[in-house]
C-alpha positions as CSV (number, residue, x, y, z in Angstrom):
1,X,17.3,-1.0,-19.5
2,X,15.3,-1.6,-16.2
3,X,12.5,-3.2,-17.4
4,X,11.3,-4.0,-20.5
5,X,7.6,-3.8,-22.0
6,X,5.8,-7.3,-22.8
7,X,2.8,-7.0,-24.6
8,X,2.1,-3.4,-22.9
9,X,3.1,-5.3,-19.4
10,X,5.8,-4.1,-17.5
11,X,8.7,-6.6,-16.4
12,X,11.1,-4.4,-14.3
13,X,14.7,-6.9,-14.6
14,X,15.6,-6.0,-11.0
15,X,12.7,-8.1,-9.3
16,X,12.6,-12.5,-9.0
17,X,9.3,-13.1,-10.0
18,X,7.3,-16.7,-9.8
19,X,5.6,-16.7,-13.2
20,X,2.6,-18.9,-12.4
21,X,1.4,-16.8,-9.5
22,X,2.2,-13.6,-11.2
23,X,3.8,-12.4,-8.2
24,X,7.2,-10.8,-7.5
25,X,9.7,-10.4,-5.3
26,X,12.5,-7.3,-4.0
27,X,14.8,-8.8,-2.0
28,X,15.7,-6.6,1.1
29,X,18.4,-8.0,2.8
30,X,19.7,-11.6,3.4
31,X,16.2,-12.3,4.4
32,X,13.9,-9.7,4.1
33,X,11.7,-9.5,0.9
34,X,9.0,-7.1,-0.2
35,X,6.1,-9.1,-2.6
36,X,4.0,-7.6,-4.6
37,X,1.9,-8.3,-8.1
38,X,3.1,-8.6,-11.7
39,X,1.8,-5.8,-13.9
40,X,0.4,-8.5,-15.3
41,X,-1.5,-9.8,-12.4
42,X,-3.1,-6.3,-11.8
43,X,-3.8,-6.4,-16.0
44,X,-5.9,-9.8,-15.4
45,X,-7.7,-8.6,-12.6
46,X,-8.7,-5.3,-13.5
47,X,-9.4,-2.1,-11.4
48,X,-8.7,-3.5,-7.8
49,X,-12.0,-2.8,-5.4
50,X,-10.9,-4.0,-2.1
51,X,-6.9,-5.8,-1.1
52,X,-7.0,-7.5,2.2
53,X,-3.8,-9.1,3.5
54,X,-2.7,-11.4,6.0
55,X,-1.8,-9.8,9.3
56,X,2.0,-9.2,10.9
57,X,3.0,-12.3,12.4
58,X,1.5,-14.8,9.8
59,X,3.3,-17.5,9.0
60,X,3.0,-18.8,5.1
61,X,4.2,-21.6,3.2
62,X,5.4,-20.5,-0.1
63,X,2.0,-21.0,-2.6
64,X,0.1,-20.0,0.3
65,X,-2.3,-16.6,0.3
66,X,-0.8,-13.7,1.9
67,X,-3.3,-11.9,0.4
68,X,-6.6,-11.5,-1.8
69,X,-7.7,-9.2,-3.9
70,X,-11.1,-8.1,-5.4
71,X,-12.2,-6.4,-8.7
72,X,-15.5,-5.9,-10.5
73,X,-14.7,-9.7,-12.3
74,X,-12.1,-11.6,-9.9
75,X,-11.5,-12.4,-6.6
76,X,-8.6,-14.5,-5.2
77,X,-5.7,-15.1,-3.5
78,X,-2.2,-13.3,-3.7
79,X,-0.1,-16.0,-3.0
80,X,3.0,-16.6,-0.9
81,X,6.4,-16.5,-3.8
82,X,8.7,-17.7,-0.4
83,X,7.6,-19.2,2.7
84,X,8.3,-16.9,6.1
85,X,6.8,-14.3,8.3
86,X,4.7,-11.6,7.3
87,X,7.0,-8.4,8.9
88,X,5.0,-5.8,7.5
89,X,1.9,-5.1,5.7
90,X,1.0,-2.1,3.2
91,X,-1.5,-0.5,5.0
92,X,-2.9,2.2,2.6
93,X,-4.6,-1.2,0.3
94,X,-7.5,-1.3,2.7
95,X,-8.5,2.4,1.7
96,X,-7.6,2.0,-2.0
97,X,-6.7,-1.3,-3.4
98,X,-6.1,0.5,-6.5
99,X,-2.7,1.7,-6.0
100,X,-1.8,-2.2,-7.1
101,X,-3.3,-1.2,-10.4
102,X,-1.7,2.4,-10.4
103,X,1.7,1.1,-9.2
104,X,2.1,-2.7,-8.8
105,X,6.2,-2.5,-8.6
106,X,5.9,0.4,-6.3
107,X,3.3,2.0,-3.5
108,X,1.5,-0.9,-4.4
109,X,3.3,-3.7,-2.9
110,X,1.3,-5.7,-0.5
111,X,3.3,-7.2,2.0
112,X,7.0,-7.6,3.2
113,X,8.2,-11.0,4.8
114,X,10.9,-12.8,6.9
115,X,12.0,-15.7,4.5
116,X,12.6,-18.5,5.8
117,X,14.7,-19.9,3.3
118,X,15.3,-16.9,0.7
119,X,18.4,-18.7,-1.0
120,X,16.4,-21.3,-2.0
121,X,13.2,-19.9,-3.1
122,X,15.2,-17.9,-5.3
123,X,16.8,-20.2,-7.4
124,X,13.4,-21.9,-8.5
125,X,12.4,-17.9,-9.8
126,X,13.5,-16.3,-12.5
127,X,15.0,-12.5,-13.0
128,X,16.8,-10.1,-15.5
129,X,16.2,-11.1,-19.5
130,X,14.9,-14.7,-18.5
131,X,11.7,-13.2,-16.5
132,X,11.3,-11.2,-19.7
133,X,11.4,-14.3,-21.3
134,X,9.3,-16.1,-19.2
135,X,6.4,-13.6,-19.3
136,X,6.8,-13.7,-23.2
137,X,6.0,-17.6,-23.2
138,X,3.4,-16.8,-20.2
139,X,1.7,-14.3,-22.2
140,X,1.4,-16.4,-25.2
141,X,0.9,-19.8,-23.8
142,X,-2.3,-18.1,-22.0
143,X,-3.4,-15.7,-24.7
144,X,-3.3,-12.3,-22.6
145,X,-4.5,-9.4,-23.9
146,X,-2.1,-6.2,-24.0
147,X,-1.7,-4.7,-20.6
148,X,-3.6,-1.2,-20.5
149,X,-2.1,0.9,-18.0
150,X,-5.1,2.8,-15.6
151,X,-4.7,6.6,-15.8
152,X,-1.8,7.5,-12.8
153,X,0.1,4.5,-13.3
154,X,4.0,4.5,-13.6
155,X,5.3,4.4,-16.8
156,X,8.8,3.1,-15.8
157,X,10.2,4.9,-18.9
């Protein structure tokens, strides 16, 4: 199976994902990397108002914001899962941040980098049946409520 379904939340096995920032990441190439937010992320935050990123040519420490992201009850940062270059931004955010609700693995990403160090940064996520894992402790630990998907979202099934 591609992904498997954590408390209604999507975990596609594919992706690296850094669990406390509820961010993920689709490696590219030997250093390329799109980034986007968990379904759990988009879950927490609710339906996404405005999504303004960092522009092309920003350079991030990993924990950094690349991003942030506004609802009806949050507003924060997106932050960096690797430290790099920001290559590449997803441009249709600014006219409807809620494609990160409707498709956070997908037409929803929000930016791709230039890792500095991918390798590394890596090895300190996790991926496969231990992200499922992870988000299963996460989940728990933090007491989140069942993810419920917004009308138009993917179903990954």
């Amino acid at each position: 199976m591609a992904h498997e379904k954590v408390n209604g939340c999507v975990i596609l096995k594919n992706l690296h994902y850094n669990v406390e920032n509820n961010t993920w990441v689709r490696v590219i190439d030997d250093s390329t990397v799109v980034i986007g937010m968990t379904d759990i992320a988009q879950n927490l935050a609710g339906p996404l108002l405005h999504a303004k990123t960092k522009k092309v040519g920003t350079v991030r420490k990993q924990g950094k914001p690349i991003a942030t992201v506004e609802s009806g009850k949050y507003v924060g940062p997106v932050k960096a899962p690797v430290a790099g270059e920001i290559t590449k931004i997803n441009d249709a955010l600014s006219g409807d941040a809620g494609m990160i609700n409707r498709s956070p693995y997908n037409s929803g990403w929000i930016v791709e980098m230039k890792a500095d160090n991918l390798a590394d940064e890596l090895s300190n996520m996790v991926s496969g049946d231990d992200a499922v894992a992870a988000y299963k402790e996460k989940i728990e630990r933090d007491n989140i409520q069942a993810c419920e998907q917004i009308e138009g979202a993917d179903t990954y099934d």
